[in-house]
Backbone as numpy.savetxt, mean C-alpha at the origin, in Angstrom:
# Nx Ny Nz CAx CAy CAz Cx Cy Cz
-26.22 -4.14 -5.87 -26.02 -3.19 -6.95 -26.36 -1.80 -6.42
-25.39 -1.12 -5.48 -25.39 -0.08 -4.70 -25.43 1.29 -5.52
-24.73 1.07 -6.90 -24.32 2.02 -7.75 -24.76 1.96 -9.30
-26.10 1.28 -8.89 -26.56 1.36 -10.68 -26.30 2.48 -11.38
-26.48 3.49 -11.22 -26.30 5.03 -11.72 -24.88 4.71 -12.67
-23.95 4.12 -12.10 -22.67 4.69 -12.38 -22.33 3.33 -13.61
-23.21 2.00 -13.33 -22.88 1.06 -14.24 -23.58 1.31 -15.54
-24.55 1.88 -15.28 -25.52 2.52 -16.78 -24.97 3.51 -17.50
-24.23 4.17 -16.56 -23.09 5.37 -17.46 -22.14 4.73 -17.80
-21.70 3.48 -17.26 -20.66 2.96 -17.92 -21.12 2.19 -19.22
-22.03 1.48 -19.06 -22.69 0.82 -20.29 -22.84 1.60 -21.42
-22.99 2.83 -21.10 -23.54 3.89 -22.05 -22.70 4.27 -22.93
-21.60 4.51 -22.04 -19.80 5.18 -22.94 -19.54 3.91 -23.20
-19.41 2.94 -23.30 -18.90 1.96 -23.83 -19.72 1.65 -25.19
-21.14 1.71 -24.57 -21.68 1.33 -26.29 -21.37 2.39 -27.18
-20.88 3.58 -26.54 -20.77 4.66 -27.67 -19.23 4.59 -28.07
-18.50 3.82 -27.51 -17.16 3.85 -27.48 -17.46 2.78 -28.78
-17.75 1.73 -28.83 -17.80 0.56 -29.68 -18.81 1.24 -31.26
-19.93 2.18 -30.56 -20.75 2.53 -31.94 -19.63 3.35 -32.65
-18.42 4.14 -31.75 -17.97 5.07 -32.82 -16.74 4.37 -33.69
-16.62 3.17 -33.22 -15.54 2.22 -33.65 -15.91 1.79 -34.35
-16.66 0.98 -34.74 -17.77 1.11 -36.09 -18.08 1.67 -37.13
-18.34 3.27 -36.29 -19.27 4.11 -37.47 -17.76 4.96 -38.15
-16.67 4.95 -37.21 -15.54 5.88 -37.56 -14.22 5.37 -37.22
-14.13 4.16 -38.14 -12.82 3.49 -37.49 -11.23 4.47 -37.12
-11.02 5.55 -38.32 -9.67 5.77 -38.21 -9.35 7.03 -36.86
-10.79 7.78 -36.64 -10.74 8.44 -35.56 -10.74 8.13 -34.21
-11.40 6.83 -34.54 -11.72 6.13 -33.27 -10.39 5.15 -32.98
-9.43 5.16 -33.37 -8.13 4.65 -33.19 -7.12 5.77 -32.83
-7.53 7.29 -33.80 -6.46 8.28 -33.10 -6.93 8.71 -31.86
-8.30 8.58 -31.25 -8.63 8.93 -29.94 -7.91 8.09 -28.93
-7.81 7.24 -29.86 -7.27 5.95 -28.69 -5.72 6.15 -28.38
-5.12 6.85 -29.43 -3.59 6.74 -29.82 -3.74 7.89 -28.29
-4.07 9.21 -28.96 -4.35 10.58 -28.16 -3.99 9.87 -26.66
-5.37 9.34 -26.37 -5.88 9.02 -24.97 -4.03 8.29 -24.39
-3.77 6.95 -24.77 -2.43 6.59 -24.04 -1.13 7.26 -24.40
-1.34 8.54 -25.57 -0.07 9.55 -25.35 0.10 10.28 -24.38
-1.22 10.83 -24.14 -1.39 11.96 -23.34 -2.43 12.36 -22.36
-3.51 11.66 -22.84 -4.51 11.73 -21.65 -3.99 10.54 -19.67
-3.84 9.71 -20.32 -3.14 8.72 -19.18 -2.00 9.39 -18.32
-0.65 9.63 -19.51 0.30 10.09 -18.72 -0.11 11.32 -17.88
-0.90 12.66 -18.57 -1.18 13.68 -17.86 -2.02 13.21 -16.33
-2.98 12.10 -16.56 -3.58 11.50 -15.26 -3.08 11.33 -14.01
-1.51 10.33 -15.04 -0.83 9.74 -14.08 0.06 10.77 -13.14
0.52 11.98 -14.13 1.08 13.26 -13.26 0.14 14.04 -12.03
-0.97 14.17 -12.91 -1.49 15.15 -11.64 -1.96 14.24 -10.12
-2.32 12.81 -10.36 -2.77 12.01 -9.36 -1.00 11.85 -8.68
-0.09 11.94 -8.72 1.10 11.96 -8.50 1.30 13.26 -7.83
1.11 14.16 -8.25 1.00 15.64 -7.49 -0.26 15.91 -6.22
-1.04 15.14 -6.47 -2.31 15.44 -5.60 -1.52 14.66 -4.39
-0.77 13.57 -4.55 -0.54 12.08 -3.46 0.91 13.41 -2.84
1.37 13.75 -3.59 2.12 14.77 -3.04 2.10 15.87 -2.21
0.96 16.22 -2.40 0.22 17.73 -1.83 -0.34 17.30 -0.54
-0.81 15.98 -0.42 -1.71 15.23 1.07 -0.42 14.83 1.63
0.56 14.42 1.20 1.81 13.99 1.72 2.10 14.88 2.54
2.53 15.96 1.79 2.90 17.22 2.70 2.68 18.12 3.11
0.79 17.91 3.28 -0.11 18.67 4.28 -0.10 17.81 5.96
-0.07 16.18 5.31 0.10 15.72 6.54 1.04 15.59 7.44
2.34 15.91 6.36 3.75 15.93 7.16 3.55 16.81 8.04
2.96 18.36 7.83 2.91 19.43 8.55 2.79 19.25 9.70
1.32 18.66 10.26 0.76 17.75 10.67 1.19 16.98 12.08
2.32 16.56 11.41 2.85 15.71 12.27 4.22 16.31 13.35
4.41 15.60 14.51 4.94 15.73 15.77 6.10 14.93 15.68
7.24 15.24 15.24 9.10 14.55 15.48 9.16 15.07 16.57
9.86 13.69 17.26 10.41 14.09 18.46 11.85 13.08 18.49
13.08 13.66 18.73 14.36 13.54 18.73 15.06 13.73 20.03
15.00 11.91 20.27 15.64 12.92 21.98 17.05 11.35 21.78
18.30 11.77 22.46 19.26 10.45 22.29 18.46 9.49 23.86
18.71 8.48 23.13 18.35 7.07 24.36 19.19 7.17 25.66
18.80 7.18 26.54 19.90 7.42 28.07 19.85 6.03 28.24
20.52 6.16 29.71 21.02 4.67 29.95 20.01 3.84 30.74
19.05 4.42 30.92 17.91 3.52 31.71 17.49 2.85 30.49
17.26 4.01 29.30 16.35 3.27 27.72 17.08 2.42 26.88
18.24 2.30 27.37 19.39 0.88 27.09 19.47 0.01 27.20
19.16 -0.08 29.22 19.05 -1.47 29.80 17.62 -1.89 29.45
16.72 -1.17 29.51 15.20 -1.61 28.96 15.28 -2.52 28.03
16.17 -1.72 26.55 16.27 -2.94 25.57 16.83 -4.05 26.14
18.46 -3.87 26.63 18.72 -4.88 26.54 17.74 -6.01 27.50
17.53 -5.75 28.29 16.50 -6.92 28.80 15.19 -7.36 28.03
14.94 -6.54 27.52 14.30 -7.13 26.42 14.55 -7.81 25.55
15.29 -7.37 24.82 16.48 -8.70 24.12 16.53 -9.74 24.96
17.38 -9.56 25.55 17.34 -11.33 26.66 15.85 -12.22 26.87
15.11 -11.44 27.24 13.74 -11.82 27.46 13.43 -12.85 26.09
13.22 -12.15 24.64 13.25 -12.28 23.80 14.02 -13.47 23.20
15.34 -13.55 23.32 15.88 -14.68 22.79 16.10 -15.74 23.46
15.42 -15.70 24.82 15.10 -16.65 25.84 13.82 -17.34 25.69
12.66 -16.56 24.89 11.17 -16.86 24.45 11.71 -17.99 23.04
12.60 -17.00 22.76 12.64 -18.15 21.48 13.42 -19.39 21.68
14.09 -19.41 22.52 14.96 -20.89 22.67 14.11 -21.56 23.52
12.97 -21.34 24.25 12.22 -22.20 25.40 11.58 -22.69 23.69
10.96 -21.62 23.16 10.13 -22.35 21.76 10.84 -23.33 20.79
11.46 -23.18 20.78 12.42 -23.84 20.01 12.34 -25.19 20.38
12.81 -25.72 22.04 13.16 -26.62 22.69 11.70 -27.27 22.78
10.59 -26.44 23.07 9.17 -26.85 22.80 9.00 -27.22 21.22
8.96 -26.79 20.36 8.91 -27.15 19.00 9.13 -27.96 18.33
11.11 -28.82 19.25 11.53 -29.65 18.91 11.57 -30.63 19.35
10.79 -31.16 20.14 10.28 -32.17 21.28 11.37 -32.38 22.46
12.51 -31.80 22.14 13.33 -31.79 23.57 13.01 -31.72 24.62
13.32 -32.60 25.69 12.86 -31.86 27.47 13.57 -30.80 27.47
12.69 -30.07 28.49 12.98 -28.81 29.03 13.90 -29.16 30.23
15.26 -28.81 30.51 15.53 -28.47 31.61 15.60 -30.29 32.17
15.75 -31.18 31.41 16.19 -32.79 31.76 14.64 -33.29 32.23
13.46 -32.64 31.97 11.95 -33.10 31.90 11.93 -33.20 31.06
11.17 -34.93 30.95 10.58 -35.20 29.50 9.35 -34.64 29.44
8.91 -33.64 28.02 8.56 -33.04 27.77 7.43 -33.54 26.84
């Protein structure tokens, strides 16, 4: 309980949330109306603008680099590819109890 402070303030608005529901039912329902007309949505805007504002402080931020692939960074893939769908058919052939290559496996 790292944050007692913050659960005793919560305990606190809540019992006062429930005493005023009680002591003042019809206000204590338009607060409530208030609160999901307009208190929430306004929340939900500005936390939407803030995620916006870090968005595009960090875009600033950041380093694009745009260069076209030459033909060395071609064959790279493609052998990689090969590599790749050669890993998966040895697995495969391992996976599926097949011999490898006419070894029983």
């Amino acid at each position: 309980m790292d944050k007692w402070a913050k659960y005793i303030a919560a305990a606190a608005v809540a019992g006062a949330v429930m005493g005023a529901a009680y002591y003042y039912p019809a206000q204590t329902f338009i607060a409530f109306v208030m609160g999901w007309m307009f208190l929430i949505p306004a929340t939900f805007i500005v936390y939407l603008v803030y995620g916006m504002w870090v968005y595009s402080r960090d875009l600033r931020r950041t380093i694009i680099v745009k260069m076209k692939p030459s033909e060395a960074i071609r064959t790279l893939a493609r052998k990689e590819a090969a590599i790749k769908k050669e890993k998966e058919i040895l697995y495969e052939e391992l996976k599926g109890g097949r011999s490898l290559h006419g070894f029983i496996a």
